[in-house]
C-alpha positions in Angstrom: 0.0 0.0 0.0 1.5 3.4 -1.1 1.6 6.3 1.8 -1.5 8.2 2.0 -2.2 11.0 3.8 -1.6 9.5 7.5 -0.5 11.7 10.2 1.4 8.0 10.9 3.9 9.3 8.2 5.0 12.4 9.6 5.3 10.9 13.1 7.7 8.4 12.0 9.5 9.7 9.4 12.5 11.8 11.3 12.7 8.2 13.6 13.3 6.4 11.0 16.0 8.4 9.3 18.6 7.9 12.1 17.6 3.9 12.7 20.0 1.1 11.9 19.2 -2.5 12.4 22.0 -4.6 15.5 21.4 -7.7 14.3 22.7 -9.9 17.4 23.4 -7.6 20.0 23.3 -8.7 23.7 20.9 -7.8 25.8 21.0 -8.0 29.8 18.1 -10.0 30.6 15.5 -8.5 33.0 15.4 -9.5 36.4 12.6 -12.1 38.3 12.2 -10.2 41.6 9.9 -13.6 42.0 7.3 -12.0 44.5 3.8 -10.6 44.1 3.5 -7.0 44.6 0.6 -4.8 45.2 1.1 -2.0 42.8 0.8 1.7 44.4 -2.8 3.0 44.1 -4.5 5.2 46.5 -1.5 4.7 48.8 2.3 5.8 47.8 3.5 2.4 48.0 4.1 -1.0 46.8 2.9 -3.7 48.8 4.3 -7.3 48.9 1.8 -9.8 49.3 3.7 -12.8 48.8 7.5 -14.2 48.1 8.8 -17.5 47.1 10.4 -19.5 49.8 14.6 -19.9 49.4 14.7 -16.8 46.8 16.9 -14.4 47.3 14.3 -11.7 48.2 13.7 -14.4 50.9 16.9 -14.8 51.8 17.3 -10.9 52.1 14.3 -11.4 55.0 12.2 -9.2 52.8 8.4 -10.1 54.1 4.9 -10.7 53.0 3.4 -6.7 54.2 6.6 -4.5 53.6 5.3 -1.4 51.9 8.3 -0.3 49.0 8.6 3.5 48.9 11.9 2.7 46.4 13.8 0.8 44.1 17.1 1.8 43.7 16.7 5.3 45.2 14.1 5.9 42.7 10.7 6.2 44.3 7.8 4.2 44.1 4.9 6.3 45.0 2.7 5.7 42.0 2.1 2.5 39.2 4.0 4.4 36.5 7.5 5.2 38.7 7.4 2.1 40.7 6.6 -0.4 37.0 9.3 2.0 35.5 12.2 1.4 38.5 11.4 -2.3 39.0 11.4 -2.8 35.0 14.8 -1.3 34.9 16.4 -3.9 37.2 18.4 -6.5 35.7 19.1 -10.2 36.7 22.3 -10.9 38.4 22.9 -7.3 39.1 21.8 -5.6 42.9 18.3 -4.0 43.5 18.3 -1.8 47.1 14.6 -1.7 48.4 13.5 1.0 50.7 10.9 -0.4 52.4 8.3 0.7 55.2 8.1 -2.1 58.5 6.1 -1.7 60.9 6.2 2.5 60.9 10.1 2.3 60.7 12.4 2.9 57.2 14.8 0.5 56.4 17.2 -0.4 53.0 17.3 -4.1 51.9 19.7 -5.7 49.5 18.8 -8.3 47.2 20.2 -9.8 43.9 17.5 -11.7 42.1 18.0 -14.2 39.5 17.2 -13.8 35.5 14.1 -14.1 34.3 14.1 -17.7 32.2 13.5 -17.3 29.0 11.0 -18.3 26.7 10.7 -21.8 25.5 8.7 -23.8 23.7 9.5 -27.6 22.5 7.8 -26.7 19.1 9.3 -23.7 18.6 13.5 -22.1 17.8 12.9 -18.8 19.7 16.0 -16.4 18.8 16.6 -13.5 21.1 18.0 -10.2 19.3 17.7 -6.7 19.3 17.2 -3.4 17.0 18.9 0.0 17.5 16.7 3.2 17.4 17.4 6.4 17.4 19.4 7.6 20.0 21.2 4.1 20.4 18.7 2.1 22.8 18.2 -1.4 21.6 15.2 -3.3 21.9 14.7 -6.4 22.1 13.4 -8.7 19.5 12.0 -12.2 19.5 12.1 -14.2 16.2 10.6 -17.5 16.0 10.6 -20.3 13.4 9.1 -23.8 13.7 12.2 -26.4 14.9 11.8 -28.5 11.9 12.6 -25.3 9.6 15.3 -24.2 12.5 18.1 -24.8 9.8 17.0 -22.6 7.1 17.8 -19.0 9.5 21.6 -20.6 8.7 21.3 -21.5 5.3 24.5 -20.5 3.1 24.1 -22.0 -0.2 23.4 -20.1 -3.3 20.1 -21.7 -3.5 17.4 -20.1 -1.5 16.1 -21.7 1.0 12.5 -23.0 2.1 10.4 -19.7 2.7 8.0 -19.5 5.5 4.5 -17.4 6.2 5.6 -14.7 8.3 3.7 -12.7 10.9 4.8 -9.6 13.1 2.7 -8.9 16.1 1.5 -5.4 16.6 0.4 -5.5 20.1 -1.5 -3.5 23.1 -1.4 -0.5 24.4 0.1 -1.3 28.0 3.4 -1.8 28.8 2.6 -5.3 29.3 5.2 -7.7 27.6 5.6 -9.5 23.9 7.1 -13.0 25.7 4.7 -15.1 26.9 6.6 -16.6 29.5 3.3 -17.9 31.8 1.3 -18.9 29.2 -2.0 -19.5 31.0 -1.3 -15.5 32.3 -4.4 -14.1 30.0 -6.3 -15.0 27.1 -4.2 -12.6 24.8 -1.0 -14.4 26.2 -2.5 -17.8 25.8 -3.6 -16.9 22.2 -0.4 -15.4 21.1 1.3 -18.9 22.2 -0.7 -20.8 20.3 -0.6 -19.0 17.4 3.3 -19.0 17.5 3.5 -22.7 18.5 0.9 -24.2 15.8 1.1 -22.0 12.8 3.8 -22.8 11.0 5.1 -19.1 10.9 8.2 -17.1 11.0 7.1 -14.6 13.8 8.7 -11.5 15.0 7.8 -9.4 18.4 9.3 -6.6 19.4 9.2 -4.8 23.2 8.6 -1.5 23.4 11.3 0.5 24.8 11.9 0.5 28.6 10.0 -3.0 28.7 11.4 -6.8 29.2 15.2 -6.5 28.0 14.9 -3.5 25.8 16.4 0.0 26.2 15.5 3.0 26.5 13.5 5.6 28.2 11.1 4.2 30.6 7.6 2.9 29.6 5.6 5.7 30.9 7.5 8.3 29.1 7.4 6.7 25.5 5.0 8.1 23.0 3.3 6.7 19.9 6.1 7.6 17.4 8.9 6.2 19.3 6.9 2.9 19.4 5.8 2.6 15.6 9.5 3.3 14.8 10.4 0.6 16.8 7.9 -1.4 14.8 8.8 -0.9 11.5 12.2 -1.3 12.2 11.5 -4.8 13.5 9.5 -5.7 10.3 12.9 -5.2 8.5 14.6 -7.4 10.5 11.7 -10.3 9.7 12.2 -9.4 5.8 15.8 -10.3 6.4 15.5 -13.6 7.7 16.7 -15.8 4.4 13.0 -18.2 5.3 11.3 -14.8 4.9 8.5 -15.2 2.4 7.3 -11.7 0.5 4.5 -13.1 -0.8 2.7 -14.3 2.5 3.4 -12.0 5.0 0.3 -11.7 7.5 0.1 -8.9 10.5 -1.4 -9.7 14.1 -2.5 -6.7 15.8 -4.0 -7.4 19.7 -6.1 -4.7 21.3 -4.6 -1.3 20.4 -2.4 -3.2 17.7 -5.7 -4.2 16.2 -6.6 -0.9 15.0 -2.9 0.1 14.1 -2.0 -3.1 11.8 -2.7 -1.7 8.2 -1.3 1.6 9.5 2.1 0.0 10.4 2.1 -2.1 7.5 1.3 0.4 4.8 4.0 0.4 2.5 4.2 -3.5 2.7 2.6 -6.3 0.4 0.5 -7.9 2.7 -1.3 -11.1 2.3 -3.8 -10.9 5.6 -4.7 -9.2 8.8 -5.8 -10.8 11.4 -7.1 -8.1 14.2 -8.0 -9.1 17.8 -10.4 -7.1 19.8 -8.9 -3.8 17.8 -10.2 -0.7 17.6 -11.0 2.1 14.3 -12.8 5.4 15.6 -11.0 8.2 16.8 -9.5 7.8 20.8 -11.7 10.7 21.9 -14.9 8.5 20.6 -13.2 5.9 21.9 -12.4 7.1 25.4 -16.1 8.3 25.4 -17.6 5.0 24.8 -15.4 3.7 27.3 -16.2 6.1 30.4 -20.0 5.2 30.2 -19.8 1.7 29.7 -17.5 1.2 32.9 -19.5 4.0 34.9 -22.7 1.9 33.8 -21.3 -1.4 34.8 -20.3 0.2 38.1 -23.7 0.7 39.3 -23.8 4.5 38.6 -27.3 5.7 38.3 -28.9 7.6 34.3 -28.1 10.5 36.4 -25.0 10.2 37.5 -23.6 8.6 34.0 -25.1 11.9 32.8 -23.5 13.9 34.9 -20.1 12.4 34.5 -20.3 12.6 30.5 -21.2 16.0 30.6 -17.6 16.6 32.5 -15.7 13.9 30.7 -16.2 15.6 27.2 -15.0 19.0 28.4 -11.6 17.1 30.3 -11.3 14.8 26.7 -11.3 17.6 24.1 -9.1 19.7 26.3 -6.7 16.1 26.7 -6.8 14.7 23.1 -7.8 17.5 21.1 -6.1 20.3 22.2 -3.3 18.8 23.5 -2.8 19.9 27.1 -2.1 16.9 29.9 -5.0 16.2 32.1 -2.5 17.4 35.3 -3.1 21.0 33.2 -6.8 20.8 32.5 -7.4 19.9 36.2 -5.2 22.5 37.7 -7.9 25.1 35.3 -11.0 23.0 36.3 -10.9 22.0 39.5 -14.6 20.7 39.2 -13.4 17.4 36.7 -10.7 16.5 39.2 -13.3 13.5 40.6 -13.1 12.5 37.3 -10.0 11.9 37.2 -8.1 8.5 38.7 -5.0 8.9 37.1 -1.8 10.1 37.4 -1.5 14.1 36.1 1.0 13.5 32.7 -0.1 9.5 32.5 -3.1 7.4 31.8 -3.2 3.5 32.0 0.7 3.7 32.2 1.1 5.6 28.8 2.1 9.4 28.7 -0.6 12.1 27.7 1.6 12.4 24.5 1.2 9.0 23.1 -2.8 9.9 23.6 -2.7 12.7 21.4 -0.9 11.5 18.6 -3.1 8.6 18.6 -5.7 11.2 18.6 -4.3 12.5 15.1 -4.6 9.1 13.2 -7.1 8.4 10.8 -8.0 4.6 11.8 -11.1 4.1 9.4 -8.8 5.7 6.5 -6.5 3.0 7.1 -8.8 0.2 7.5 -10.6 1.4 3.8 -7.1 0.8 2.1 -7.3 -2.7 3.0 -8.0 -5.0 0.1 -6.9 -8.6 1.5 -8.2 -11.2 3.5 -8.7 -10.0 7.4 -10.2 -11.7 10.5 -11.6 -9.3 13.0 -12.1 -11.4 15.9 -14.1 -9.6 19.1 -15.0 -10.4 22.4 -18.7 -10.4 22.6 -18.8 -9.2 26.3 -15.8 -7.2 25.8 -16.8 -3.7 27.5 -13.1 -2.2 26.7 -13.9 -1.7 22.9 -16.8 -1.0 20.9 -19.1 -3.7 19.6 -19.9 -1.5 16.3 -15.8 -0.7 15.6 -16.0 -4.2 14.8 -18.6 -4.3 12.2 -17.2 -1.0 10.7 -14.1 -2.5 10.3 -15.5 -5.6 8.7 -17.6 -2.7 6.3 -14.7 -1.0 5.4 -12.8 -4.0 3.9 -15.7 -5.7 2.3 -16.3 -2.4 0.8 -12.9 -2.6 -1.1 -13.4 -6.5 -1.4 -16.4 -8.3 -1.5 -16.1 -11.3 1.4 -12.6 -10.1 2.1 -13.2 -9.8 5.9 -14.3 -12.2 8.5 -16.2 -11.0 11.9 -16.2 -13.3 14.6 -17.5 -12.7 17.7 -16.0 -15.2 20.3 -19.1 -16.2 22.7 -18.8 -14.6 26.2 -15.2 -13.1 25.7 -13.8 -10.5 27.6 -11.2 -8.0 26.0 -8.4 -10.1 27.0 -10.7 -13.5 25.3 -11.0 -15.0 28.5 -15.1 -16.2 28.9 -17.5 -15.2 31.3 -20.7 -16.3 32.8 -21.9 -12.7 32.3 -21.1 -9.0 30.9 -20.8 -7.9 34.5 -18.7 -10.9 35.6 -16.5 -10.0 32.6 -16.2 -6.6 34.0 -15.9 -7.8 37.6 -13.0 -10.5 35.8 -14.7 -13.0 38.4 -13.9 -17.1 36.8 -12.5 -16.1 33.3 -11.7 -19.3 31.4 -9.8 -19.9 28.4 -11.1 -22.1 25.6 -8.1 -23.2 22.9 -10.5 -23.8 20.1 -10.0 -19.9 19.5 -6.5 -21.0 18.8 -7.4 -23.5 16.2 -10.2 -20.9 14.7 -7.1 -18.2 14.3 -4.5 -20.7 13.5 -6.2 -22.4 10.8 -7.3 -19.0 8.9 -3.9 -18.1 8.6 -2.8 -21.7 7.3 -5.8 -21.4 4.9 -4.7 -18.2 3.8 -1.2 -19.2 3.6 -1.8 -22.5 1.8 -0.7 -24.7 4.3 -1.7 -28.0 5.1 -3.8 -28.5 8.0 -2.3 -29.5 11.2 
């Protein structure tokens, strides 16, 4: 697909001047702190809740109700700075807790272990990175099927066998592309099985400041920085000597969803497969959102009404024109109840990756899209819009008659876990998993591919 007018294109074009590819380069693997921790909310803390016997947090005497105010002298006082200084800590290398006992500081030493990586007995699972601009490397995860292992170190003249190829575009959080526990959430359990049983050559990349990559923290990385990271990862995949051109799919999950033909313009793609994505504007889309979870909170017509009213003024003055919701507050004091958030942040992002979201044209994207997709959506999904769906499915058909295929998984949360109910989806209360979701995805791509079945 040639460029069209995208604000996408101007947001990554001075990124991607000054980006080279690092084929190879080490990365120091992220660290396993291996204890559950209560993120800060209302209170400025961290709070751990539980600690695996004979680790070395154990062994430090650290204990099950010790409130973290830092790591590593940074502090901890809120989800974005306490996720940002606990991703930054390496395996193998020191982390110095301040933590609150009992009323009383005190500094505690531990080194924990690496995290494992990735495996799967299906799967050759290559760990490399990608320089961006700037120099930070992130981390990339390749991954071929074992039985076509040999071809990534094929020398002959002759080409090798090529492979289907898929690059994951993925979510909005900071959340990362292994899938290390996968039984975590439906996305993860999803995303293994569509790397273990397609067939594919796959590439993920982390976003800077997450899992081994580089960089500027998570919190503080905007849109473009991410995209660029994106694209540059693509190349790598279109290196690989199994690299097919002419069946290269794109998984977008969530956010990635709505972004896939976006990232991929200027490629040849064969298919799209888009899971629980999204294709109005993020002020529409922040709307619907606010009165769907005020609604399944219990909040009376009034109240919703009420709370609308306020949310459109703080949204247009957020994504529209630009200022952080910290700003619009300090001006309206009456929409700080609104507000749950941090001032410059929202759901671990900064205000700036919100706005330039806000400047993309989603449904122009999706109407350039003239190959086979699969839009699959959670029916009791109350994160996205039930109707983004079906215009996404309209745009494509529109270019291609029976191009795209909606389906809407029964009883599927956003994350494709399945509820008894909507509100039980909401309240994530006994979320199960079913695989044949796996098999629906995996076989599409196959069929699209011209693969055998499995």
């Amino acid at each position: 697909m040639p460029i069209r007018n995208f604000a996408l294109a101007s947001l990554c074009a001075a990124m991607l001047l000054s980006i080279t590819p690092a084929m190879g380069a080490d990365l120091s693997r992220r660290a396993d702190w291996q204890m559950q921790i209560n993120s800060p909310g209302s209170n400025p803390f961290a709070e751990i809740t539980s600690i695996e016997p004979r680790s070395p947090a154990a062994r430090a005497k650290l204990k099950v109700g010790d409130r973290i105010t830092q790591v590593n002298g940074a502090p901890a006082d809120t989800e974005s700075h306490y996720y940002d200084a606990r991703r930054a800590t390496r395996g193998a290398v020191p982390v110095v807790l301040t933590i609150d006992r009992g009323g009383k500081a005190r500094e505690v030493r531990f080194t924990p272990r690496p995290l494992p990586l990735e495996v799967d007995p299906a799967l050759d699972i290559a760990y490399s990175s990608i320089a961006i601009a700037g120099g930070s490397r992130l981390r990339t995860l390749l991954t071929r099927p074992k039985s076509h292992a040999g071809a990534s170190a094929h020398t002959d003249t002759a080409a090798p066998n090529k492979l289907p190829s898929l690059i994951l575009i993925p979510w909005l959080s900071c959340a990362s592309v292994e899938v290390l526990n996968k039984s975590a959430t439906g996305m993860d359990q999803l995303l293994a099985g569509i790397l273990r049983d397609s067939g594919f050559l796959t590439m993920r990349v982390e976003r800077p400041g997450v899992g081994d990559s580089e960089g500027p923290p998570c919190s503080q990385t905007d849109l473009k920085t991410e995209i660029a990271g994106e694209l540059l990862a693509l190349e790598q995949l279109k290196s690989q000597p199994d690299f097919d051109p002419e069946r290269l799919f794109v998984l977008g999950m969530s956010l990635g969803g709505g972004l896939a033909p976006l990232v991929a313009q200027e490629e040849k793609v064969r298919g799209f497969v888009s899971v629980a994505g999204v294709v109005k504007t993020w002020f529409e889309h922040m709307m619907e959102i606010e009165r769907r979870r005020l609604t399944l909170s219990g909040k009376t017509p009034t109240e919703v009404n009420d709370a609308m009213s306020g949310y459109a003024q703080l949204y247009t003055e957020y994504l529209i024109r630009g200022r952080t919701p910290g700003e619009v507050i300090e001006e309206r004091p009456e929409l700080k109840p609104l507000w749950s958030d941090e001032p410059g942040t929202q759901y671990g992002r900064p205000a700036s990756y919100y706005t330039q979201l806000q400047t993309l044209n989603l449904e122009s994207a999706w109407q350039n899209v003239k190959v086979p997709t699969l839009i699959v959506a959670g029916d009791y999904d109350w994160i996205m819009s039930a109707d983004d769906y079906d215009r996404m499915a309209a745009l494509v058909n529109h270019n291609t008659e029976g191009a795209a295929t909606l389906v809407r998984w029964p009883r599927a949360s956003h994350e494709m876990l399945q509820y008894e109910s909507r509100q039980a989806a909401f309240n994530e209360e006994g979320g199960t998993f079913d695989e044949a979701l796996i098999t629906l995805v995996v076989k599409w791509l196959r069929d699209q591919a011209a693969l055998p079945p499995r």
